[in-house]
ChimeraX commands (.cxc) that place a marker at each C-alpha (Angstrom):
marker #1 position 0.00,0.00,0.00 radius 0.5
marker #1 position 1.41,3.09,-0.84 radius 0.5
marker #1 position -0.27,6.33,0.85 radius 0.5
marker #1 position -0.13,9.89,-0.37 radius 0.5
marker #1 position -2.03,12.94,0.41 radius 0.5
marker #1 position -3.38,13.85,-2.48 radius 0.5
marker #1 position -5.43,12.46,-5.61 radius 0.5
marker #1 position -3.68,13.53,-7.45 radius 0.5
marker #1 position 0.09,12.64,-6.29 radius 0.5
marker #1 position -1.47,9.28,-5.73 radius 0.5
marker #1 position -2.27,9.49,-10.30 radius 0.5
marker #1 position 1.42,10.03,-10.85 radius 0.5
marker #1 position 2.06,7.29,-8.26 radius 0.5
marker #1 position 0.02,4.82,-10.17 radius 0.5
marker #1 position 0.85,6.20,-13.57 radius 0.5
marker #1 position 4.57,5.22,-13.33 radius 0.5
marker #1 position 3.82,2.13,-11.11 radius 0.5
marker #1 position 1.81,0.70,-14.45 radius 0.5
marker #1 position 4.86,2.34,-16.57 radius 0.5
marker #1 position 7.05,0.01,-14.34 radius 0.5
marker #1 position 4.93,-3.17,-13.92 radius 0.5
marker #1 position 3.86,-3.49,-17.56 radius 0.5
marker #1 position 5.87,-6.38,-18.55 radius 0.5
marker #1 position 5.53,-8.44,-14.94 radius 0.5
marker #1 position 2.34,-9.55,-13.27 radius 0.5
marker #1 position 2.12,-6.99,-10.64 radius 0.5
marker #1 position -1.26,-6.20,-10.28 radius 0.5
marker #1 position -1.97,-2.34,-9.21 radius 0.5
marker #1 position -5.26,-0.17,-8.25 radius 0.5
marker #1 position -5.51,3.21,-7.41 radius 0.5
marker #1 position -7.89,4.32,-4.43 radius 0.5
marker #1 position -8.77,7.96,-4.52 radius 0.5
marker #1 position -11.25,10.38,-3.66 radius 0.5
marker #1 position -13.28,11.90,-7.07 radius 0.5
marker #1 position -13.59,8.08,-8.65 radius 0.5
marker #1 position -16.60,6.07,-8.16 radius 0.5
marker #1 position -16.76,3.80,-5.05 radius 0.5
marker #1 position -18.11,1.26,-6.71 radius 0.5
marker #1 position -15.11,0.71,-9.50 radius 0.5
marker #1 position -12.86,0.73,-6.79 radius 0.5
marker #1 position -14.52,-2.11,-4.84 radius 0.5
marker #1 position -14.18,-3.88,-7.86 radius 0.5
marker #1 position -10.45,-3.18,-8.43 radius 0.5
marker #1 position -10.13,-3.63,-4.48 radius 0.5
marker #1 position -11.81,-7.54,-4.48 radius 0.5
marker #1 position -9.38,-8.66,-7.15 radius 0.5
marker #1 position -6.57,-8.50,-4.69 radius 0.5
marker #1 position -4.06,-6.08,-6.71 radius 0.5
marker #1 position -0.27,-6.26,-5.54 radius 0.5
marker #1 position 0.11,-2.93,-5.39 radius 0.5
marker #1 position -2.47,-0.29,-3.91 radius 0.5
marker #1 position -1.68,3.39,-4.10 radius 0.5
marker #1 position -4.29,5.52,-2.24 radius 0.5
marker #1 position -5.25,8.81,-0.54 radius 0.5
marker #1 position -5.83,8.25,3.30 radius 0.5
marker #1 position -9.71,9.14,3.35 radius 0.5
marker #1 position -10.70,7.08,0.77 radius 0.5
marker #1 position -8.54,4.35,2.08 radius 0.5
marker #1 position -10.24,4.58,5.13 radius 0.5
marker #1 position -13.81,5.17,4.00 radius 0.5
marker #1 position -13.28,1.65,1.89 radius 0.5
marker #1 position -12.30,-0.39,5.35 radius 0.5
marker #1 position -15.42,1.04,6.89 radius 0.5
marker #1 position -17.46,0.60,4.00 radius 0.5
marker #1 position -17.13,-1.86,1.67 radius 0.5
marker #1 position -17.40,-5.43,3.22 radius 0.5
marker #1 position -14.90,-7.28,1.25 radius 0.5
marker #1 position -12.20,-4.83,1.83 radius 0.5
marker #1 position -9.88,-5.23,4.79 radius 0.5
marker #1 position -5.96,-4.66,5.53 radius 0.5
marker #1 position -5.02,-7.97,6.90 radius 0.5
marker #1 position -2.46,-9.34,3.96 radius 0.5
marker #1 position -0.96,-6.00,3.50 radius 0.5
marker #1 position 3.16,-6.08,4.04 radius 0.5
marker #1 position 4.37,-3.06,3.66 radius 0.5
marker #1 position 3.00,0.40,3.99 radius 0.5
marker #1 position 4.50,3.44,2.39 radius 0.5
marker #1 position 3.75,6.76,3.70 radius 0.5
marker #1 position 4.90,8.91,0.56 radius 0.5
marker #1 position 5.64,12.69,1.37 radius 0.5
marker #1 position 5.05,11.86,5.23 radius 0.5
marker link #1:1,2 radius 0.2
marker link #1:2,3 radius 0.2
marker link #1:3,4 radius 0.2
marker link #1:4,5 radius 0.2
marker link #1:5,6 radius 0.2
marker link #1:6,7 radius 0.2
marker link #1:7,8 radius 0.2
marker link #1:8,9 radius 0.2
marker link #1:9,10 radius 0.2
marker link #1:10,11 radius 0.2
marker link #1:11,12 radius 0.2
marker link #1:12,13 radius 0.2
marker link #1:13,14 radius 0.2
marker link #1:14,15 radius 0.2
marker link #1:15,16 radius 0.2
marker link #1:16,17 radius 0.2
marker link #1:17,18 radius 0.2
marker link #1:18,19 radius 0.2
marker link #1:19,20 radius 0.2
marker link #1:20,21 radius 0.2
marker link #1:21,22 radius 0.2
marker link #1:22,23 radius 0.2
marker link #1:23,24 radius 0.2
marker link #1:24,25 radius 0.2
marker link #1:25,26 radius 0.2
marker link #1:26,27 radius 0.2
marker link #1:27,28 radius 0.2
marker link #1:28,29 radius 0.2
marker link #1:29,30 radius 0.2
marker link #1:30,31 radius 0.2
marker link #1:31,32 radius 0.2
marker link #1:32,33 radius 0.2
marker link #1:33,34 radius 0.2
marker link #1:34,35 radius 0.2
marker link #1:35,36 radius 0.2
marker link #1:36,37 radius 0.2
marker link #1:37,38 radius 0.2
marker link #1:38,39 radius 0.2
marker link #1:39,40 radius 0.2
marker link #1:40,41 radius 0.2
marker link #1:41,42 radius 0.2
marker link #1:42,43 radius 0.2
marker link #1:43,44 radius 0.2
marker link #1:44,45 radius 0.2
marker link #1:45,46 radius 0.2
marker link #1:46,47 radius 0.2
marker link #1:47,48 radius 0.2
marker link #1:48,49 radius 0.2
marker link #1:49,50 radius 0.2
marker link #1:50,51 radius 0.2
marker link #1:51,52 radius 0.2
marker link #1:52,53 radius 0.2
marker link #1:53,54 radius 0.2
marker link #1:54,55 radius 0.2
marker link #1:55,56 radius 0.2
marker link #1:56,57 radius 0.2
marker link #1:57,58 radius 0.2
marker link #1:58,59 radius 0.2
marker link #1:59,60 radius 0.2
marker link #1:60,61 radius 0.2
marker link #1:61,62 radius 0.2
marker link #1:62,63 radius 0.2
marker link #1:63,64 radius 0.2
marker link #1:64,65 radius 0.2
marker link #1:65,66 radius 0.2
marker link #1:66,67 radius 0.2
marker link #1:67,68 radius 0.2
marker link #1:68,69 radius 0.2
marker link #1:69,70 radius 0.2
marker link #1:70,71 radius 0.2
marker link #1:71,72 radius 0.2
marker link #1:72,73 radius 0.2
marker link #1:73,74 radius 0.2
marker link #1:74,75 radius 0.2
marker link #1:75,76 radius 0.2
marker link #1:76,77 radius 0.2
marker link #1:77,78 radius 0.2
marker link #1:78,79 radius 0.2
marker link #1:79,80 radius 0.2
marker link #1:80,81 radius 0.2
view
């Protein structure tokens, strides 16, 4: 999981994290306020490797959405903390 405060911060995250994983199998999603819940769910229950997200909609998704918890995460990044 990689955390950032912003949307859009968290875009140029994910952006070069595809750039980077497009020839591997690394799976990525990207969690942000301004998208639809609902697509993110989606992208959330298929178990991506990597997960780069804003902090409230993070949050809002454990809360929320049933299928979503943190338990196999390994490694947190706190970007610009």
């Amino acid at each position: 999981v990689i955390v950032t405060p912003t949307r859009e911060l968290a875009s140029q995250v994910y952006s070069i994290a595809l750039k980077l994983a497009k020839y591997t199998q690394i799976t990525c999603a990207l969690i942000v306020g301004g998208l639809p819940l609902q697509s993110q769910a989606v992208d959330l229950k298929r178990r991506p490797d990597i997960v780069i997200c804003t902090p409230g909609r993070m949050i809002d998704h454990v809360h929320n959405t049933l299928s979503v918890d943190l338990d196999d995460v390994e490694v947190v990044i706190l970007d610009e903390a």
